[in-house]
C-alpha positions, -999 to 999 in steps of 0.1 A, spaced: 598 -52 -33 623 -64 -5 642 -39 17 676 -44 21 688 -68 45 656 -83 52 649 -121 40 609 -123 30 589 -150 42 556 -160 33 536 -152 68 543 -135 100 515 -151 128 510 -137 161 492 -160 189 484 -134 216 473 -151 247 465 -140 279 498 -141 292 524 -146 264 520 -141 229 540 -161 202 555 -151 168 557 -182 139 575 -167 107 569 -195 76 580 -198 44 573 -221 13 534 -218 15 527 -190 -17 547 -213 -39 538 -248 -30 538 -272 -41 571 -266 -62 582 -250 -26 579 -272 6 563 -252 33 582 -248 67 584 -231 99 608 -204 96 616 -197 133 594 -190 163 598 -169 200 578 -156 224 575 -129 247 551 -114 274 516 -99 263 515 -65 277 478 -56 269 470 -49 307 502 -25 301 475 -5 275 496 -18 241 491 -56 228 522 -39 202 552 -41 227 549 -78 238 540 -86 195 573 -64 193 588 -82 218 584 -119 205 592 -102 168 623 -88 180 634 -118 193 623 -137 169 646 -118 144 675 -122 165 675 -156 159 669 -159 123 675 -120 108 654 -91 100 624 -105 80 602 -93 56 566 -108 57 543 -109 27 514 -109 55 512 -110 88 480 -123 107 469 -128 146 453 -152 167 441 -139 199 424 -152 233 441 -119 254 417 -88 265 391 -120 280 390 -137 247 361 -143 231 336 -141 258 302 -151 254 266 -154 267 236 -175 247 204 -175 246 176 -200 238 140 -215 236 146 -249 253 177 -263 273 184 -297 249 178 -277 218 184 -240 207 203 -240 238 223 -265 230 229 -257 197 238 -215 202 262 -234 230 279 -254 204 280 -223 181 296 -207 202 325 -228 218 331 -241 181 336 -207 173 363 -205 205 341 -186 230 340 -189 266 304 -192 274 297 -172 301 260 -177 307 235 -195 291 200 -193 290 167 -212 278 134 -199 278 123 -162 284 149 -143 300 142 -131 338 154 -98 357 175 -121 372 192 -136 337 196 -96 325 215 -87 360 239 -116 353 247 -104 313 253 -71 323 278 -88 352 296 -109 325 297 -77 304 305 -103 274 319 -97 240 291 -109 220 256 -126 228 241 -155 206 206 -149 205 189 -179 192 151 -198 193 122 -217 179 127 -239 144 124 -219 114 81 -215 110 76 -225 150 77 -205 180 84 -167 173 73 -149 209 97 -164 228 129 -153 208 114 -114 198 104 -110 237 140 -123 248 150 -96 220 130 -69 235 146 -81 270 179 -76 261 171 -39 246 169 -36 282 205 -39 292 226 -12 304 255 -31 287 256 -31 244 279 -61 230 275 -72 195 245 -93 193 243 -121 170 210 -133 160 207 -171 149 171 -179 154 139 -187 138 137 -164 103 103 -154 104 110 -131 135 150 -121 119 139 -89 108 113 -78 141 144 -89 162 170 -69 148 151 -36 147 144 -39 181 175 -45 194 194 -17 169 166 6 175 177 3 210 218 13 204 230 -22 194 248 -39 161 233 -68 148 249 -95 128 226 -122 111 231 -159 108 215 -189 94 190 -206 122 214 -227 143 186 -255 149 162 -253 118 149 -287 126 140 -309 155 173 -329 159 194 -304 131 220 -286 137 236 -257 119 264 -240 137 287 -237 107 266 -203 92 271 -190 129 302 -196 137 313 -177 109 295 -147 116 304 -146 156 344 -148 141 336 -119 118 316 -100 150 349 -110 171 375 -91 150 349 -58 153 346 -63 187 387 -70 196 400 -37 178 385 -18 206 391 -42 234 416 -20 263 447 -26 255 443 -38 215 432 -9 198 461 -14 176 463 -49 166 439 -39 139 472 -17 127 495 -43 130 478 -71 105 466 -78 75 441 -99 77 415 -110 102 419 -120 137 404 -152 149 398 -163 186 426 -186 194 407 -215 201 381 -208 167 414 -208 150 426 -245 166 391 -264 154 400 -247 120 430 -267 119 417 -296 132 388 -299 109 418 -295 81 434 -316 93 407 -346 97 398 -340 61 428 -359 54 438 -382 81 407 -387 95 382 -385 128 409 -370 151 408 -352 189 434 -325 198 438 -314 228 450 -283 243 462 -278 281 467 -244 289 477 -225 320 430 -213 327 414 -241 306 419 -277 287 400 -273 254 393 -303 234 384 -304 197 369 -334 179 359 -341 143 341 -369 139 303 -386 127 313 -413 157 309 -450 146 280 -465 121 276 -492 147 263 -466 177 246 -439 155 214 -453 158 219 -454 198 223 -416 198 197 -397 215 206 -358 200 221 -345 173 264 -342 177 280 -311 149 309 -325 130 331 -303 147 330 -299 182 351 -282 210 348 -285 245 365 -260 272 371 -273 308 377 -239 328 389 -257 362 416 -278 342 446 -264 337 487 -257 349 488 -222 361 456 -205 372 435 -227 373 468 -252 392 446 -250 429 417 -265 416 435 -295 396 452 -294 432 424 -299 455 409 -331 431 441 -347 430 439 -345 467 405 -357 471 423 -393 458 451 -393 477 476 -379 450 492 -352 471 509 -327 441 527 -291 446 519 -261 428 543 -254 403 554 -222 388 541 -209 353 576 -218 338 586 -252 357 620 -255 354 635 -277 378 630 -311 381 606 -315 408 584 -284 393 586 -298 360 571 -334 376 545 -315 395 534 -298 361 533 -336 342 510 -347 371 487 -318 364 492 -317 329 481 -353 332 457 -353 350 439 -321 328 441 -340 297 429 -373 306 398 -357 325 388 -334 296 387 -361 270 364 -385 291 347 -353 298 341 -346 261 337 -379 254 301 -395 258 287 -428 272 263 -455 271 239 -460 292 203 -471 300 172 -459 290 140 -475 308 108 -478 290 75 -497 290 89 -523 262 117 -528 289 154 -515 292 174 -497 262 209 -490 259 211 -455 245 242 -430 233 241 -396 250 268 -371 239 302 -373 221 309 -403 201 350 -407 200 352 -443 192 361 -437 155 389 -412 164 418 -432 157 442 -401 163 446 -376 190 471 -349 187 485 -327 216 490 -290 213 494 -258 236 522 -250 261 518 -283 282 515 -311 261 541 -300 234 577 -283 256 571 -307 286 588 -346 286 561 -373 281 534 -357 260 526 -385 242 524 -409 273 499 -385 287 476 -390 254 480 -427 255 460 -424 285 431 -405 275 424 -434 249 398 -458 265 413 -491 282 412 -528 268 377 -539 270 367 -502 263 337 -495 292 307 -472 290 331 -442 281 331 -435 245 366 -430 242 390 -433 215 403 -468 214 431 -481 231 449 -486 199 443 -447 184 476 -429 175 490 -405 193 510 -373 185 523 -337 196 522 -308 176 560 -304 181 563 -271 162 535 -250 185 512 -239 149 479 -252 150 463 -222 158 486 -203 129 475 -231 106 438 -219 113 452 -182 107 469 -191 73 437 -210 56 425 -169 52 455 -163 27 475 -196 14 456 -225 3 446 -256 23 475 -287 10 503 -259 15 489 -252 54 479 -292 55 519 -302 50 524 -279 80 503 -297 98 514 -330 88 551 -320 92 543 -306 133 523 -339 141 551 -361 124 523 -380 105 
C-alpha cells in the first residue's frame, strides 16, 4: 500500500561511515528482468553517531535525498556501516603462517580491522593488549581438525580471563568446539560457532567464518554508542562496509571475471581481489591464497591518515600539501590526486605478491609467495577518492604492472580499468540479502560501464 504522494522504490541503502553516511534509493530490482534496475538518486550527509544518534545524519542524507527526487516510499531499506570503530577485530591462532593466517583472512574478508593478532598461547602481555583494543569481536581459531587441542582450549581459558567481553567467535579444531565454548560462556561471554578455518595443512576455509563474524557484527553494532537505533531504522541486516564491498566484488567476478577493486578512503585503502591467480604460477606458490581476499592498508589514505601518505612522499623528494577532507579548489584538489595516487598504487603492489628465490640443497628455486594478480584482467575503482575526483582511471592504469612485468605479481599492463561512477558497491553487497543476484549484477555492470 503506497501513501499518498510518495513514489515507491525498490530499496532504500544507507552506507554509514565514519564520517559521512550516504543514502542510494533504487528501483527496477523486485521486477527484473521485465524492469531494468537503476539508481534512483543518491545524497549524503554528516554521520552524527559521536552526537549519540546514527538516525539524524541517516535523516539527514534521506531528507536530502528526497529533495531532489520526492518523498519515497521504500519496499526495504538496508545499512552498511564502518561508523562506531567498524568492525574491529583481534585473532587468535596456533602457528603464525597457518591458523593465524587463516583467522587473519577470515576476518579482513569479512571487513574487519584487525587489531591484534596472535599465534601460539596467549601471554599476560597479549590479554593486556585485547583488553586495550577493547574489539568488537575476537576470532578464536587453532590446530587442524583431529590435531593439536591444548593450545586452542588453554587460549580459551585465557581469554575467560579478560576484564573485557566481546562476542567471541570460535573457528578452530572441532574436537575441542564444545570444551571451548563452555568455558568461555561459563565465564559471561556469547559464543558463535564456525566451521574450522584451516581444516588441513595448506586449506583454507574462511567462507563458514566469515558468515558467522557478519551475523556476530549486526548483534554487536545495535548496541554500539551512538547506533542503538539503526536496528530500528532497517529491515534487514547490517553488513560491515568493507564485508559488504568483497560481496560485490565476488558477484561481480562471477561474471566478468578475476577482478581487483579498490577503495581509497579518507583512514585506509582496502583492496579486494578475486582470483585462483594464473595456472602457469600455481605450482610456484608456497601457501594456500582464499578466492576472495581483502587487504586494508591503515597508513594510506586522503584525510586522516593524509600526514603519513605526506611524510613518504617526502622521503622521495615529492613535496605534497595536506588537503582538506572536501578539496575543492584546484590546488587542493591536485594535492588529493597525488595522495590518492599514491594510496592506490602502493596498496595494490602491497596486496599483490612476488617471485622470488628459494635456496635449497638441489640449488636455487624460484618460488610464489602471496597474492597472485596476474590473471586479473580488470580493476575497478570505488570509495570517495577514486570515483568524485578527475583522473580515476589514470590512477588505476598505474597500479597495473609495467611492460616486461618484474617480480611484482601485478595485474598486467593491458588489464581494464574502470570507476564505479554511481558510488554502490557496498549497497550492491547490501541488496544480494533481498533481490536476486543478475538484478544487483546489472547495477554493477551499469556503475562500472562494462
Amino acid at each position: 500500500m503506497s501513501f499518498a504522494g510518495r513514489t515507491p522504490v525498490d530499496a532504500l541503502v544507507a552506507e554509514i561511515g565514519s564520517t559521512t553516511t550516504v543514502v542510494s534509493a533504487f528501483g527496477g530490482l523486485a521486477g527484473w528482468p521485465v524492469t531494468t534496475p537503476h539508481l534512483v538518486g543518491q545524497s549524503v550527509a554528516a554521520t552524527t553517531v559521536e552526537a549519540g544518534d546514527v538516525a539524524v545524519g541517516l535523516g539527514e542524507a534521506r531528507g536530502r535525498l528526497e529533495e531532489a527526487a520526492g518523498l519515497l516510499e521504500p519496499a526495504v531499506t538496508l545499512a552498511t556501516s564502518s561508523a562506531a570503530g567498524g568492525l574491529r577485530m583481534t585473532v587468535h591462532g596456533l602457528t603464525q603462517k597457518m591458523t593465524a593466517m587463516a583467522a587473519r583472512e577470515a576476518a579482513l574478508g569479512a571487513g574487519a580491522v584487525v587489531e591484534y593478532q596472535t599465534a601460539g598461547r596467549l601471554r599476560d602481555r597479549d590479554l593486556r593488549t585485547v583488553e586495550e583494543v577493547a574489539p568488537s569481536l575476537i576470532l578464536l581459531a587453532g590446530g587442524v581438525e583431529g590435531g593439536d587441542c591444548d593450545t586452542v582450549l588453554e587460549n580459551a581459558e585465557r581469554l575467560a580471563e579478560l576484564g573485557v567481553r566481546p562476542i567471541v567467535v570460535y573457528a578452530g579444531n572441532s574436537v575441542v568446539c564444545a570444551d571451548a565454548q563452555e568455558v568461555l560462556e561459563r565465564a559471561g561471554f556469547t559464543v558463535r560457532l564456525a566451521r574450522n578455518v584451516y581444516p588441513a595443512i595448506d586449506e583454507l576455509d574462511v567462507l563458514p567464518a566469515r558468515a558467522v563474524i557478519h551475523d556476530a557484527f549486526e548483534e554487536h553494532i545495535v548496541h554500539a554508542p551512538g547506533m542503538e537505533r539503526i536496528g530500528e531504522l532497517v529491515d534487514g541486516r547490517i553488513l560491515p562496509t568493507p564485508g559488504a564491498v568483497l560481496i560485490a566484488a565476488e558477484l561481480l567476478a562471477a561474471d566478468a571475471g578475476d577482478l581487483v577493486v579498490v577503495d581509497v578512503g579518507g583512514a585506509t585503502t582496502d583492496v579486494h581481489s578475486v582470483t585462483d591467480g594464473s595456472p602457469e604460477l600455481a605450482a610456484l606458490m608456497t601457501e594456500p591464497q582464499p578466492h576472495s581476499r581483502r587487504t586494508v592498508e591503515g597508513d594510506l589514505g586522503t584525510y586522516v591518515s593524509a600526514p603519513h601518505v605526506v611524510e613518504m612522499l617526502a622521503a622521495q623528494e615529492r613535496p605534497v600539501r595536506l588537503p582538506p577532507a572536501l578539496p575543492r579548489t584546484p590546488d587542493e584538489v591536485a594535492a588529493a590526486l597525488t595522495l590518492t595516487h599514491y594510496a592506490a598504487v602502493t596498496a595494490v603492489q602491497r596486496h599483490a605478491g612476488e617471485l622470488t628465490a628459494l635456496y635449497t640443497p638441489s640449488g636455487r628455486q624460484t618460488v610464489a609467495r602471496g597474492r597472485d594478480l596476474t590473471a586479473c584482467r580488470l580493476l575497478i575503482g570505488t570509495g570517495g577518492a577514486l570515483t568524485r575526483l578527475p583522473g580515476g582511471e589514470g590512477i588505476l592504469a598505474d597500479a597495473r604492472a609495467r611492460d616486461g612485468g618484474g617480480r611484482r605479481l601485478l595485474p598486467p599492463p593491458d588489464a581494464r580499468v574502470a570507476l564505479d561512477r554511481d558510488y554502490i558497491f557496498a549497497s550492491c553487497g547490501a541488496l544480494l540479502s533481498r533481490f536476486t543476484p543478475g538484478a544487483v549484477l546489472a547495477l554493477l555492470r551499469a556503475s562500472a560501464g562494462l
